[in-house]
C-alpha positions as CSV (number, residue, x, y, z in Angstrom):
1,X,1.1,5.5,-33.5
2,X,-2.4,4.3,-31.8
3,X,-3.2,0.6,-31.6
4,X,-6.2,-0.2,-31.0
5,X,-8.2,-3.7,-29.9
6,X,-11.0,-4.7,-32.0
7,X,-13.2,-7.9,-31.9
8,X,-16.2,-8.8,-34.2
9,X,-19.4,-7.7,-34.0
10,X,-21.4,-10.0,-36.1
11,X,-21.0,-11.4,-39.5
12,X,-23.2,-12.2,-42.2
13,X,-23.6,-14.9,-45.5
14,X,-25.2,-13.7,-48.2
15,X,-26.2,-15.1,-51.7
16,X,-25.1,-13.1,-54.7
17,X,-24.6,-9.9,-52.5
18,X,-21.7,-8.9,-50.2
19,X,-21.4,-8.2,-46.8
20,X,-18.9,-6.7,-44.6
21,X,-18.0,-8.1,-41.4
22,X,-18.9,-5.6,-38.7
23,X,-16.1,-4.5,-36.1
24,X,-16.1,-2.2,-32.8
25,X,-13.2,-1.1,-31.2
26,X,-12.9,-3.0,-27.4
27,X,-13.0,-0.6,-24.4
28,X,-11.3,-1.1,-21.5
29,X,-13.1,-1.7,-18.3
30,X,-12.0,-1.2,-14.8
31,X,-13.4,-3.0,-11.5
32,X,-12.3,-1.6,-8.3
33,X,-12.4,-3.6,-4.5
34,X,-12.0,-0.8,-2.1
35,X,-14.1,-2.2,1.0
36,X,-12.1,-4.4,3.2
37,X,-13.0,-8.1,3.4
38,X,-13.3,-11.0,1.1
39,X,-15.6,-11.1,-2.3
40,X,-16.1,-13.4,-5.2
41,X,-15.6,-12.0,-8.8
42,X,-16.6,-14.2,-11.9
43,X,-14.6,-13.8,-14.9
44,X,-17.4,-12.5,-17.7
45,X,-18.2,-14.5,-20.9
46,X,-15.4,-14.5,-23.2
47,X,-12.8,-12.5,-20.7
48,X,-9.9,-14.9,-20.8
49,X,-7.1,-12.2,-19.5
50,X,-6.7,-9.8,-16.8
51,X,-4.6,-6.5,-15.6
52,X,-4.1,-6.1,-11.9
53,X,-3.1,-3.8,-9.4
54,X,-3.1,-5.8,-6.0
55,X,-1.9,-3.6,-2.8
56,X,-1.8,-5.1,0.9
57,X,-2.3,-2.9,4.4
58,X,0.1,-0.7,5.5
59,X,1.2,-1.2,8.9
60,X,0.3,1.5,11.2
61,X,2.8,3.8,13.1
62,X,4.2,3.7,16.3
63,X,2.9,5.0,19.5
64,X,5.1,7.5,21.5
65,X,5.7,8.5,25.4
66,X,7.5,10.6,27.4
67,X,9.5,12.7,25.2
68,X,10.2,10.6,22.0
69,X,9.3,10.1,17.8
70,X,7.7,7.1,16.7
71,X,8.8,5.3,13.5
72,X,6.3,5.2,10.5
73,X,4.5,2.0,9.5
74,X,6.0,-0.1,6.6
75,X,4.3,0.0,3.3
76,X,1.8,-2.9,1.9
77,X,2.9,-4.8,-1.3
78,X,2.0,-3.3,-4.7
79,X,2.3,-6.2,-7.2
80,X,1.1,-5.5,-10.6
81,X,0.8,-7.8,-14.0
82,X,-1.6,-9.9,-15.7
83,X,-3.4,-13.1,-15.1
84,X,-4.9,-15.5,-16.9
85,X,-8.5,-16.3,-16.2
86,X,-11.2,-18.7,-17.3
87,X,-14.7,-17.1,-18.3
88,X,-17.4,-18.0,-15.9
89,X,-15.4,-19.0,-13.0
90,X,-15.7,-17.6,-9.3
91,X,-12.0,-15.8,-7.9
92,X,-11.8,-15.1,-4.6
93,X,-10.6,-11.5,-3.9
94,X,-9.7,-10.4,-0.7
95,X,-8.9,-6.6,0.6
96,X,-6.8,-5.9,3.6
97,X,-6.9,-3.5,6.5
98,X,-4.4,-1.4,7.6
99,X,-2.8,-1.8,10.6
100,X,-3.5,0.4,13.8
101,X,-1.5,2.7,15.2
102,X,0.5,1.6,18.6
103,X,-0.4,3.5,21.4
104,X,1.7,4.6,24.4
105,X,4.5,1.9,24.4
106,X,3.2,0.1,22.0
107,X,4.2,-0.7,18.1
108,X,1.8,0.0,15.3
109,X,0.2,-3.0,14.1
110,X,1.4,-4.9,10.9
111,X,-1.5,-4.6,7.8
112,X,-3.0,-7.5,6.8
113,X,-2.8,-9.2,2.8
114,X,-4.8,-8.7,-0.2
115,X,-5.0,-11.0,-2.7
116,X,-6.4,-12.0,-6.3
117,X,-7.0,-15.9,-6.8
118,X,-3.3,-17.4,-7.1
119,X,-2.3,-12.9,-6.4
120,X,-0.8,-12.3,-2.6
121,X,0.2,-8.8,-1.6
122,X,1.5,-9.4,1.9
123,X,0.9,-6.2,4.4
124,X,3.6,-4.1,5.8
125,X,5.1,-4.0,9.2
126,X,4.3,-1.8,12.3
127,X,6.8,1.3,13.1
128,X,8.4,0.6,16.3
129,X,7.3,2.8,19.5
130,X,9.4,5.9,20.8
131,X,11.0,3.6,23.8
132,X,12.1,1.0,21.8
133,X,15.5,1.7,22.6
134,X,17.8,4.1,24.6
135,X,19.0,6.4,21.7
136,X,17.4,5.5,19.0
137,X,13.9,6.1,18.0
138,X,11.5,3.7,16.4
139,X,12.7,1.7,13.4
140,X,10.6,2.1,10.6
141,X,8.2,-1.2,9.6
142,X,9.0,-3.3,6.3
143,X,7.7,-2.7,3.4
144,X,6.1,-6.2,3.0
145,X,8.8,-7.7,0.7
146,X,12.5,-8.0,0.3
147,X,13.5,-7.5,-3.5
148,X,10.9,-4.2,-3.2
149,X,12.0,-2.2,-0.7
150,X,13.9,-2.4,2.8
151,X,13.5,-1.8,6.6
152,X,13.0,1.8,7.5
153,X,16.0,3.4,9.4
154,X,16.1,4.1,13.2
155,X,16.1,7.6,14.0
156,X,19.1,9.2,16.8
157,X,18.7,10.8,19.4
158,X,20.1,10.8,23.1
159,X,16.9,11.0,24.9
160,X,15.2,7.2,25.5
161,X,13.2,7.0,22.7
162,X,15.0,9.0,20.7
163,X,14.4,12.5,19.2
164,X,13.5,11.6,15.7
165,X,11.7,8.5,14.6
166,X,12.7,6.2,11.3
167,X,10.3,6.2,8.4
168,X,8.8,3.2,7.1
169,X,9.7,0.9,4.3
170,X,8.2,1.3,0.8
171,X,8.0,-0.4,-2.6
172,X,10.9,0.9,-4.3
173,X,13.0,2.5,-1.2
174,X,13.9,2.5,2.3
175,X,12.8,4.6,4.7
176,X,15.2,7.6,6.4
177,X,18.4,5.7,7.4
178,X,20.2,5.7,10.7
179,X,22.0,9.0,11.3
180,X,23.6,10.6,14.2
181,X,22.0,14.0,13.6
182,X,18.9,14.0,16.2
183,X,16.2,16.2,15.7
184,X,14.9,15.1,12.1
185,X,11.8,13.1,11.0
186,X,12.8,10.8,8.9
187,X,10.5,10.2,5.9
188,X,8.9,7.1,4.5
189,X,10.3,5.3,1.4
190,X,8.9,6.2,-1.7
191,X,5.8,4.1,-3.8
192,X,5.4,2.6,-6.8
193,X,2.7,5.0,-9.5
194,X,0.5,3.2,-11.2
195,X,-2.0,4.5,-13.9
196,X,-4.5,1.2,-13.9
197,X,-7.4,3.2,-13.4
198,X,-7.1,5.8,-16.1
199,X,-5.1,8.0,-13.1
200,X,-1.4,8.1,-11.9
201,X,-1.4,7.4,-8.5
202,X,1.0,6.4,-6.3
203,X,0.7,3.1,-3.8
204,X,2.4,1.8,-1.4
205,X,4.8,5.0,0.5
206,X,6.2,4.1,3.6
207,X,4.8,6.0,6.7
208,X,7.5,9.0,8.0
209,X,8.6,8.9,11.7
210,X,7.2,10.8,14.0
211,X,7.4,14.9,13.7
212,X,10.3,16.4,16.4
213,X,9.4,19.0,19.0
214,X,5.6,18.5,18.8
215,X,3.2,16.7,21.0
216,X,1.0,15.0,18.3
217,X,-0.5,11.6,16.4
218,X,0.6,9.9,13.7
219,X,-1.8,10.9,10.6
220,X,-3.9,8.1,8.7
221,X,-2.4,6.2,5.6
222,X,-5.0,7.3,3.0
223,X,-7.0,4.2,2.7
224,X,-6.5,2.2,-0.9
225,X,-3.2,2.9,-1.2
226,X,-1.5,1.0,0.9
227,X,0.5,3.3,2.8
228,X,2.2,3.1,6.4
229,X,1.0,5.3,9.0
230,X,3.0,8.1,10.4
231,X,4.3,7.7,13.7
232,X,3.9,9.8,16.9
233,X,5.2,12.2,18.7
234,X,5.6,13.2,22.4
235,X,6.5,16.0,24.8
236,X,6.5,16.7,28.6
237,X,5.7,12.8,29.5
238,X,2.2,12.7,27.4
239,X,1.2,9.8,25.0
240,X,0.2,9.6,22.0
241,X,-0.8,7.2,18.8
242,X,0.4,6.4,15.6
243,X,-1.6,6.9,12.9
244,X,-3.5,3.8,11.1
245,X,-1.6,2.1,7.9
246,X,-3.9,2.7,4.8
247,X,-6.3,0.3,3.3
248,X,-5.3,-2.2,0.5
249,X,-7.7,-2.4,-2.6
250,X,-7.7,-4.6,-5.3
251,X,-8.1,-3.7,-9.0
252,X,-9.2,-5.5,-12.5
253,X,-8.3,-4.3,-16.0
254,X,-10.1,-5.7,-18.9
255,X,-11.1,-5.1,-22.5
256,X,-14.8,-5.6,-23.2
C-alpha cells in the first residue's frame, strides 16, 4: 500500500452552500551542498522537520617509494536521520574536503568534517606511506568513527614498505586485514547506500591499498561521497602519490 502526505490547500465558509476543503498531495524536495566550504540554510515557512544525509572527507592515500604499496585513505562519516528545525531560522552547513594524497614518504592527509547545525560527520584518516614499516605496508586510515567501521589492515610483505598496502576503513567494514600473503592489494571497507536523493548510492568506501607490481598513483575518491583515496604504488626506487580522499556533501530532505 501507498501512503501519501497531504496538507491543506485552502478552505472555505459558505452560507447555505457547501464547500469542500481543498487538499494536494506534499512533494518531497531535495537540497544538495556539494561545494566545499561553509553556507547558511534557512528553514522555509512552515518546514518544521528535516531528512539528512551528512558525509565528512575521506582521507587521502598514502604516498609510496622505492619499491612499496601505500595503504588507502580511511572513509568520511556518513550519518543519516532527521532533525528537527524551526521555520525561518539560519543553520550553518558546512562541507568538507578530502584529504590529499601523501607523497613520497609521506601519509595521505586526514579529510576534514561536515556538518548540519547540531549534525558532525568527522573526516577519515590518511593511509599510511609504503615505508612506514619494515614488512608491512601502509595501514589503512580510519573510517572516522568507531561503532561504524574499523582501522584498515596493514598489508605483508618482506620488502621495507611492504609489497601490498592495507585498505582504508569504511562505514560498515574494515579494510583488508593483516595477512602474511604479500603481493595482494588489499581493498577498502565497504559504504553505507543511501537513496536520499531519489538514487541508491553508496557513501563513504574506504580507499584500497596501493596496486602490486605497478609503478602508479593512488586514484581520486570521487568527490561527494566521502571516500578514501587509493594509495600508491612504486617500482625501481620512483615516487609516487596517493590519490585525494573524496569530497563530503551535505543533503536536505523535505516535504513541501
Amino acid at each position: 500500500m501507498t501512503t501519501r502526505n497531504w496538507r491543506v490547500k485552502n478552505t472555505r465558509a459558505g452560507c447555505g452552500t457547501m464547500y469542500f476543503d481543498c487538499y494536494i498531495p506534499s512533494t518531497p524536495f531535495v537540497t544538495s551542498f556539494t561545494e566545499v566550504g561553509s553556507f547558511n540554510w534557512v528553514a522555509p515557512k512552515k518546514i518544521t522537520s528535516v531528512e539528512y544525509l551528512v558525509i565528512g572527507g575521506g582521507g587521502g592515500g598514502g604516498g609510496a617509494y622505492d619499491t612499496g604499496s601505500a595503504g588507502g585513505g580511511g572513509a568520511g562519516l556518513v550519518l543519516s536521520g532527521t532533525l528537527s528545525v524551526v521555520p525561518g531560522t539560519t543553520y550553518i552547513i558546512t562541507v568538507g574536503d578530502g584529504g590529499d594524497g601523501g607523497t613520497n614518504t609521506d601519509a595521505g592527509a586526514a579529510g576534514t568534517l561536515s556538518t548540519f547545525d547540531t549534525i558532525t560527520a568527522a573526516g577519515g584518516t590518511g593511509g599510511r606511506q609504503s615505508r612506514d614499516t619494515t614488512g608491512s605496508a601502509g595501514l589503512g586510515g580510519d573510517v572516522a568513527s568507531d561503532p561504524l567501521g574499523a582501522t584498515g589492515g596493514s598489508g605483508a610483505g618482506t620488502n621495507a614498505g611492504g609489497e601490498n598496502g592495507g585498505g582504508g576503513g569504511g562505514n560498515t567494514s574494515a579494510g583488508g586485514s593483516t595477512t602474511t600473503t604479500p603481493g595482494i592489494s588489499k581493498d577498502g571497507g565497504s559504504g553505507i547506500v543511501s537513496s536520499i536523493t531519489g538514487t541508491a548510492v553508496t557513501y563513504g568506501t574506504g580507499g584500497d591499498g596501493g596496486i602490486v607490481d605497478t609503478s602508479s598513483n593512488g586514484d581520486d575518491g570521487t568527490a561527494n561521497t566521502g571516500n578514501g583515496g587509493n594509495g600508491a604504488t612504486t617500482l625501481n626506487s620512483d615516487i609516487k602519490t596517493g590519490g585525494k580522499g573524496g569530497s563530503g556533501v551535505v543533503i536536505l530532505k523535505y516535504l513541501i
